[in-house]
N, C-alpha and C positions, 0 to 999 in steps of 0.2 A: 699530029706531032706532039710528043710529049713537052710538057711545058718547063723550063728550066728552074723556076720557082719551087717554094716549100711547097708540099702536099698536103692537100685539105685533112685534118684527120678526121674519122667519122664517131661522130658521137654516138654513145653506148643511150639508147631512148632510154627513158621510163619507164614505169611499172605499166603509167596508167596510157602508153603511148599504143599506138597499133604498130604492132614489130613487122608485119608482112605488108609489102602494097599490094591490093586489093586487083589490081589488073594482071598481078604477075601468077596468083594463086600460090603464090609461098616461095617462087622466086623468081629473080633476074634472067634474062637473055642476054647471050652474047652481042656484041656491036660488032659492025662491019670490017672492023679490027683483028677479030677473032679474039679481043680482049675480055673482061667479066665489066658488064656493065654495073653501073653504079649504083642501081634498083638492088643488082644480088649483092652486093656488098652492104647494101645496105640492112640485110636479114640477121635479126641478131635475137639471140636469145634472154630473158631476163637475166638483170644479178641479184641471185635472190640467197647464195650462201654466204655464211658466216663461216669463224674461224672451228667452231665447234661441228658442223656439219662437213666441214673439210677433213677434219681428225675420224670422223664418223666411217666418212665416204672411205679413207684409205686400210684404215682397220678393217670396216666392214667387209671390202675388197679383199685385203690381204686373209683377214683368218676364215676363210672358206673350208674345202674341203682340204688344202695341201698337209696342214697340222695332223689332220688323221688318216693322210694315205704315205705322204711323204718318209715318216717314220720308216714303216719298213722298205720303200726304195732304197733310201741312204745306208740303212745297213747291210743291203742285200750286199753291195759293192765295197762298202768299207769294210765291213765285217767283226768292226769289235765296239763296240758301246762309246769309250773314249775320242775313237778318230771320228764318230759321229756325230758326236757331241762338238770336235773341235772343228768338222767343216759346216755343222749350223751354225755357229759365230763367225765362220767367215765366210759363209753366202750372207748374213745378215749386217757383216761389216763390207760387202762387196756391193750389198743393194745401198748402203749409206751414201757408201760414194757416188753411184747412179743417182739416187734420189738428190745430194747437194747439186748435180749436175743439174737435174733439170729443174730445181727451184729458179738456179739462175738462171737455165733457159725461160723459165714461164713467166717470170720479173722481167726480159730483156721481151721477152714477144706475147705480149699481155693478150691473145685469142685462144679462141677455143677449138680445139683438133689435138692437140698432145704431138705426137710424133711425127704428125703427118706434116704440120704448120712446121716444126722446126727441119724438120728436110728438106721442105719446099723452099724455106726462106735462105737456108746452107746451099743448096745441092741443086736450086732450080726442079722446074714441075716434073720431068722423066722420071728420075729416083723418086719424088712424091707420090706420082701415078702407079709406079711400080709397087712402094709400099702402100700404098691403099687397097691392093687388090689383093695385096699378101696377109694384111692383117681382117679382109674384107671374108677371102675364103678359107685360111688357116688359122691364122692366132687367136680372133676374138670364137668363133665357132668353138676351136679345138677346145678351147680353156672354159665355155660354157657349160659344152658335151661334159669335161672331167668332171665340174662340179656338180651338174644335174647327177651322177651316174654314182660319184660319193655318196649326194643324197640318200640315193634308191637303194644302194648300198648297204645304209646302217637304219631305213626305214626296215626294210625284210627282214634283214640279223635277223632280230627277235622269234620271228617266224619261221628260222631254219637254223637254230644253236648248234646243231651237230655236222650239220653238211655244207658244201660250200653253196649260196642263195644262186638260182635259176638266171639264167642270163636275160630271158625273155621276158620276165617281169620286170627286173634292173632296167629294161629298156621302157618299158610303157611308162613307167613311171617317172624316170629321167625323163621322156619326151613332155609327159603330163605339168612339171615342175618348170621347163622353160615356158612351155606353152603358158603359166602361169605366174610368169616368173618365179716273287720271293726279294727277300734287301738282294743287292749286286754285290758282287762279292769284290771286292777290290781288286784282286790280284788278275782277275779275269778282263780289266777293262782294257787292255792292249790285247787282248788273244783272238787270236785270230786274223788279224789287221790284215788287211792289201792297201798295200802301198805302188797298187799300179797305175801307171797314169790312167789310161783305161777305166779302170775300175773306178780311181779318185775323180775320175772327169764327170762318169755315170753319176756317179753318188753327187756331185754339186752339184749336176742338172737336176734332180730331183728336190733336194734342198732347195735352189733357186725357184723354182717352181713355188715355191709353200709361199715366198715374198713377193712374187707377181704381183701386180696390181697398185702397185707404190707412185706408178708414177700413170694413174687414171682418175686424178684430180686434175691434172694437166689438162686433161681434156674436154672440159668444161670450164675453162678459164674465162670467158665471157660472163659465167653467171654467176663468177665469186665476187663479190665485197669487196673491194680493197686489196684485188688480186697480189700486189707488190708486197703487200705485209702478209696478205693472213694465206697466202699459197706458201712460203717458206715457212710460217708457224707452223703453220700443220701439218710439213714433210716433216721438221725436230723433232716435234713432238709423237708423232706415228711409225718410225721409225724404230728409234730405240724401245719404244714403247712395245709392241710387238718381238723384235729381237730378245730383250729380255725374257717374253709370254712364250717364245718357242721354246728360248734353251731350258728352263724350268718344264715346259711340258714334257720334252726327251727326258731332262733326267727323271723326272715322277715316271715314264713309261720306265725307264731301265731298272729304279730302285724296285719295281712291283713286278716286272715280268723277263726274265731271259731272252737273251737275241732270239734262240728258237722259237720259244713262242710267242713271238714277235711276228717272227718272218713266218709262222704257220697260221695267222692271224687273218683273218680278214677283215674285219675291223678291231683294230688293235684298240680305239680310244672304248670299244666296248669290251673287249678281252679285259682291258685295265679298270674299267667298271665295277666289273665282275669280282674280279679280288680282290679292288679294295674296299667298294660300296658296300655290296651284300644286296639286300632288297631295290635297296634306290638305283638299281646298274639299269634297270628298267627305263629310266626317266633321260639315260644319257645319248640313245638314239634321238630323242627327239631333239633335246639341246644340239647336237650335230645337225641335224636337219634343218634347225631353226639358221643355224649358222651357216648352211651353205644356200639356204634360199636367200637371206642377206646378200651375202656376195657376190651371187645371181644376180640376185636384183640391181646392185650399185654396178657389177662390171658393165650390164646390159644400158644401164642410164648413159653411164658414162661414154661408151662405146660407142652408143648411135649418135651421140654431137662430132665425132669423128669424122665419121662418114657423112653426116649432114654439114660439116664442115668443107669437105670434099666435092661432095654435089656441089655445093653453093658456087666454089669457084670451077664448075665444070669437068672436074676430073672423073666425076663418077656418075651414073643417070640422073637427071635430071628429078626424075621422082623423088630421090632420097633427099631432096631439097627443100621438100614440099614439110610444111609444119601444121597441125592442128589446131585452128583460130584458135576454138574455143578453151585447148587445156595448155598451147602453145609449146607444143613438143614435137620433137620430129617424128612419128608417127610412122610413117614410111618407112623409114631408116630402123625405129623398133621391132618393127613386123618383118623385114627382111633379117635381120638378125637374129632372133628368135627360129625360122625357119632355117638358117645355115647350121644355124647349131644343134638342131633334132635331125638335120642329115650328116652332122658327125658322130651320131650315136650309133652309125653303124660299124666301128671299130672296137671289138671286146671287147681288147686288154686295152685298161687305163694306163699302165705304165709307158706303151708306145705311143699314146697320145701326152702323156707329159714331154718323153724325150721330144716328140717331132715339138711342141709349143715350146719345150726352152732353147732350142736350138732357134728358132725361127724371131721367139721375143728377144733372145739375148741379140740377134743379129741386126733388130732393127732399132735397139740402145743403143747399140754399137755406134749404129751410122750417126744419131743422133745427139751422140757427147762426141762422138768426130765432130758434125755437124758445129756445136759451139765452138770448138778449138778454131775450126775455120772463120767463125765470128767474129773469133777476138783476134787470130790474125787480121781479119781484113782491118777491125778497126784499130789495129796496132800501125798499120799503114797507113790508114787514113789520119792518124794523127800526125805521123811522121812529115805524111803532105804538108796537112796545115801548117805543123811547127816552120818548115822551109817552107814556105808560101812566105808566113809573117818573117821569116828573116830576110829572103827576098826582099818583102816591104820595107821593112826597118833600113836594109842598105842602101834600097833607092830613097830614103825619106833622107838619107845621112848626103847620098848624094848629091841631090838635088838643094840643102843646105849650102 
């Protein structure tokens, strides 16, 4: 029987503490309850970021590959420089407002899981369970497969300037890289425009896509610092900070290249190289590279305390639960992730792998700023109790005088 009293809360150990009990191999067993015993609840990971490696982690995340493939998505469907320009300010004022959202939620539910913690805590474990498998075999996978495959992408350019680069390479090397972790002429800027929903909707998904990642700080909330201040510093600050770095990088692609060749572009951010660098366009495949192995690297971090999240409290195998004494990382949860994501690399076109990922990540934000709405209801009632509770009292105290 649960006990009517406050609940113990579990203290966050130390640096120099043993985070794992030694009899459970890195986690808890359920009790006769079919409840999460107090051993797995007790598995925590260090806090070992600062506010500086939280702006790191979201940046790093967000300017991946989407900056150099997103471009000509979004005009394929808009179709004129101007409305392209104006729905990357408003996927980037549309991720703000996701992103204020789950500062509060991560300040109101100080663990580590991101999306998963705040639907469990909304929505009860069913929806949790549900999303855990969704983001387990489509979102984190699909969105790795994209950035590995950008990669591989602007690695070869160099090695095939005239024709479009081999799909079969694209792929070895995407697999190699997870395994590793003219002026614009003014008058021209409305022509062409679709203003179809369809089209407009296409074109945000893809834009939305390039700011993914905004809220995979979330998900490592156990092992930030002072999670209540320096988790909402670092949404502020990474945020606009980025929003600004896209619409500047669209207009420098519009000012130096025509929508055509653009949209006949396969790596536009090396097409843009080309004419404006001169010699040095050489050097910008690999700054691309550098930057989509980054954000490889931080989503994959980020993602596997998820799902180690999840194990922990028995939603998902019991393995992914399991942690690395010695380097204190979920280890299991890295290595399965890592494999889901080189068996998404057998879908060609990266453009159906963005749609199927923003269709999927948008829908499980969704649940998840539902999710707080439902929060602050409840606790909008539960105040409304206490206030009539205490006037209750207050009249039997009048009473009873």
């Amino acid at each position: 029987m649960p006990s009517n009293g406050p609940k113990e809360r579990i203290s966050v150990p130390s640096e120099k503490e043993a985070l794992t009990p030694p009899q459970t191999n890195g986690f808890g067993k359920k009790n006769s309850n079919g409840g999460i015993s107090q051993e797995r609840q007790q598995i925590r990971l260090r806090p070992k970021l600062g506010l500086f490696n939280g702006c790191a982690i979201i940046i790093g995340v967000i300017i991946g590959s989407g900056i150099f493939i997103s471009p000509k998505g979004v005009l394929i469907h808009a179709g004129s420089p101007l409305l392209s320009i104006a729905l990357w300010t408003g996927c980037g004022l549309f991720s703000m407002l996701g992103a204020l959202c789950y500062a509060e939620l991560g300040t109101r539910i100080p663990k580590s899981g991101g999306d998963y913690v705040y639907i469990s805590e909304a929505f009860g474990p069913l929806p949790a369970f549900l999303f855990l498998w969704i983001a387990l075999l489509i979102v984190n996978p699909t969105s790795n497969a994209v950035i590995a495959l950008t990669f591989a992408q602007y690695v070869l350019k160099p090695f095939f300037p005239a024709c479009p680069v081999p799909e079969i390479p694209v792929r070895i090397i995407a697999a190699a890289i997870i395994g590793k972790s003219e002026t614009l002429n003014q008058e021209t800027l409305l022509e062409d425009s679709n203003f179809s929903p369809v089209h407009l909707a296409l074109a945000f998904y893809s834009g939305v896509f390039s700011f993914s990642g905004w809220n995979y700080l979330n998900f490592v909330t156990e092992e930030i610092r002072e999670p209540h201040k320096n988790l909402p510093r670092a949404i502020y600050i990474s945020l606009p900070t980025v929003t600004l770095i896209y619409i500047l990088v669209n207009m420098a692609y519009f000012s130096a290249l025509s929508p055509h060749e653009i949209l006949e572009s396969d790596a536009v951010a090396v097409t843009f190289a080309a004419r404006v660098l001169g010699p040095l366009a050489v050097l910008v495949p690999f700054f691309v590279a550098c930057s989509c192995v980054g954000s490889l690297n931080g989503i994959i971090f980020t993602s596997s305390r998820m799902f180690f999240a999840g194990a922990r409290d028995g939603l998902l195998p019991e393995l992914l639960a399991m942690i690395n004494i010695d380097c204190l990382t979920p280890t299991p949860s890295l290595i399965f992730l890592g494999a889901s994501s080189i068996a998404m690399l057998a879908f060609a076109d990266v453009y159906v792998l963005i749609n199927y990922l923003a269709f999927a990540e948008s829908s499980v934000i969704t649940c998840a700023v539902a999710g707080l709405i439902r929060l602050r209801l409840q606790d909008a009632r539960s105040k409304k109790k206490e206030s009539e509770s205490d006037q209750l009292e207050s009249n039997e105290n009048i009473i009873q005088v």
